[in-house]
N, C-alpha and C positions, 0 to 999 in steps of 0.2 A: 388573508392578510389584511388588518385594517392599517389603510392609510390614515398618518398621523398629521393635522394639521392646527394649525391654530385655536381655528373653532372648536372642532373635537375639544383639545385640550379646555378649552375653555367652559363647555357644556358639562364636560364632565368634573372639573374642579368645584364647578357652582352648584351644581346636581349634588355633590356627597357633601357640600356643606350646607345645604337644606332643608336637608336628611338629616346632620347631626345638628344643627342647631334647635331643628323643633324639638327635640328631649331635651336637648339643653335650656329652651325657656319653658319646660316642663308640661308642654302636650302628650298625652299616653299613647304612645304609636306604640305596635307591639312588632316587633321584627318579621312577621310574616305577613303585614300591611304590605300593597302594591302601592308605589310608587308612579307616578307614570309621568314621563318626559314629550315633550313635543318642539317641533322645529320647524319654521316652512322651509319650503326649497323652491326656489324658482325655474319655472318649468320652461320657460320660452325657449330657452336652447337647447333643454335638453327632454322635447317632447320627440315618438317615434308613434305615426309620423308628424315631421317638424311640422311647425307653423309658416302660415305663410308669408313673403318677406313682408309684406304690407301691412301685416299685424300689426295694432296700436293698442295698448290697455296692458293690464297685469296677466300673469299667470304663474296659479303658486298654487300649493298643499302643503299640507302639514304632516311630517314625519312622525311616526311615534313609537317612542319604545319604552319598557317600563321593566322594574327592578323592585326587588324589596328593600324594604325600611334596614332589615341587618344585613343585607348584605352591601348596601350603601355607606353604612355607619362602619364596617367590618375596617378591619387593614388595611385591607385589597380595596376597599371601598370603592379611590377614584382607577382604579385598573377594573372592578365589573362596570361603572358608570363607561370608562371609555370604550370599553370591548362591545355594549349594550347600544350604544350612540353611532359607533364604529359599524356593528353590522346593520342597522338602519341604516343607515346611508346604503352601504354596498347593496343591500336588499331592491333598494329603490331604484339605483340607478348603476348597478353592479353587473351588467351586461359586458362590462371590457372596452363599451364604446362610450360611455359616459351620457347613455340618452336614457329615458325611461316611457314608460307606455302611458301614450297620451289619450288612450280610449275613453269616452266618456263613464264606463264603469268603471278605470281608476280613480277619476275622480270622486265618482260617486260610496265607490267602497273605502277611500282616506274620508270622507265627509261622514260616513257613517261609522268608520273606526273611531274620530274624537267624538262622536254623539254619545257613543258608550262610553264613555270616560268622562262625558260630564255630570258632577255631583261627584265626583271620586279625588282622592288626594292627585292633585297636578299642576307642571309647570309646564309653561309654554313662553319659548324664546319668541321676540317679535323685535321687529327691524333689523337692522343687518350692519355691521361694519364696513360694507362695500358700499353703503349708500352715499359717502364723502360729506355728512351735514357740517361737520366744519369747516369743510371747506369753500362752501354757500357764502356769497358775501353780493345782497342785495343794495347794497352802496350803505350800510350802516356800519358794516363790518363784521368781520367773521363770526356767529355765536359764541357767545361764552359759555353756555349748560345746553345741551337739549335733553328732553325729558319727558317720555310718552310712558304712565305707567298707570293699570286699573290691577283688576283683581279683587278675591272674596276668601271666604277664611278656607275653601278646597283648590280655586285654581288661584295658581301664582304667578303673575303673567312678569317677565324681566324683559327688560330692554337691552339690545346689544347695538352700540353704532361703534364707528369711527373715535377713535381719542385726538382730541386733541393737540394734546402735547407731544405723542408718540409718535411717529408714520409706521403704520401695519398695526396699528393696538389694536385692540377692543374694549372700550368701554362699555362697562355692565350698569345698569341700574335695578336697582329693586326697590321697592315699596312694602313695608311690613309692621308691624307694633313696636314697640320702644323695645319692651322683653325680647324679641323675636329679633329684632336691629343687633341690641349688642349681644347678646349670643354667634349671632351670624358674623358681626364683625370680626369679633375677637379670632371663631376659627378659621373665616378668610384670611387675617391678617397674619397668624400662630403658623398657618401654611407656605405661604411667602415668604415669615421667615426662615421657616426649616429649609424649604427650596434655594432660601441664598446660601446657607450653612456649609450644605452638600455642596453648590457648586466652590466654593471656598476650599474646602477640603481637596477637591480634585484639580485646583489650579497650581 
């Protein structure tokens, strides 16, 4: 059973409009192209065995799962993106106890699982909504934009923080060509509104 949360939701809305906006500004992906997703996780609390409390520095890997070009673009599209993201997670840290195996050949075998996937079509999410960067206020006062975004014409790297103006959102950023911009837009935005339609309908 994947557990349904924010993120999920989120990875996977962005994931199938990715997917259909590159045909849409006319790149020839052919529907049996692999796709491939990635996501860190941070490990510090959910390393077995844990870390120790004295520990200071990062600790993180990157998740990855991956899907084709039609079955992304499909119907069903954002239901195989979430099913596809969904069982990543459980895979990794799907023990029942919420830890996962902090062995140094975990690491070493996620490090060498995205080595094979570089030069291949992919996205990788980086920073995190739980970071609170607007909420930072170094006596200037709060950020207005933050905005950390690279990338090449195979990996697509998005930024995910904190919004704003919402408490619990997530703000996406992405970086891409003007063609490749509103194409993406248009279906981002095409989907938001079908999603108010429905809930309209059922109130």
């Amino acid at each position: 059973m994947v557990r349904v949360s924010s993120f999920l939701v989120a990875c996977a809305y962005l994931w199938t409009c990715l997917a259909k906006s590159a045909a849409a500004a006319g790149d020839d992906i052919g529907d049996d192209e692999l796709y491939y997703f990635g996501f860190p996780v941070d490990c510090r609390r959910r390393s077995n065995p844990p870390l120790p409390d004295n520990y200071f520095g990062n600790c993180s890997t990157i998740v990855t799962t991956e899907s084709t070009y039609g079955k992304l673009r499909g119907c069903d599209g954002f239901l195989v993106a979430a099913e596809a993201v969904g069982e990543a997670i459980q895979k990794t840290i799907g023990n029942g106890r919420g830890t996962m195996d902090g062995s140094v050949k975990f690491f070493f075998d996620s490090a060498e699982r995205v080595g094979e996937m570089m030069g291949k079509r992919m996205v990788v999410v980086g920073g995190s909504s739980k970071f609170g960067l607007y909420g930072l206020d170094y006596g200037f006062g709060r950020p207005i934009k933050c905005e950390a975004l690279s990338g090449n014409d195979s990996l697509e790297v998005v930024y995910f923080s904190d919004s704003r103006e919402c408490r619990g959102g997530i703000e996406i950023g992405v970086s891409m060509s003007m063609d490749k911009m509103d194409a993406f837009a248009g279906l981002f935005g095409r989907g938001f509104g079908k999603a108010k339609e429905k809930l309209r309908c059922k109130m």
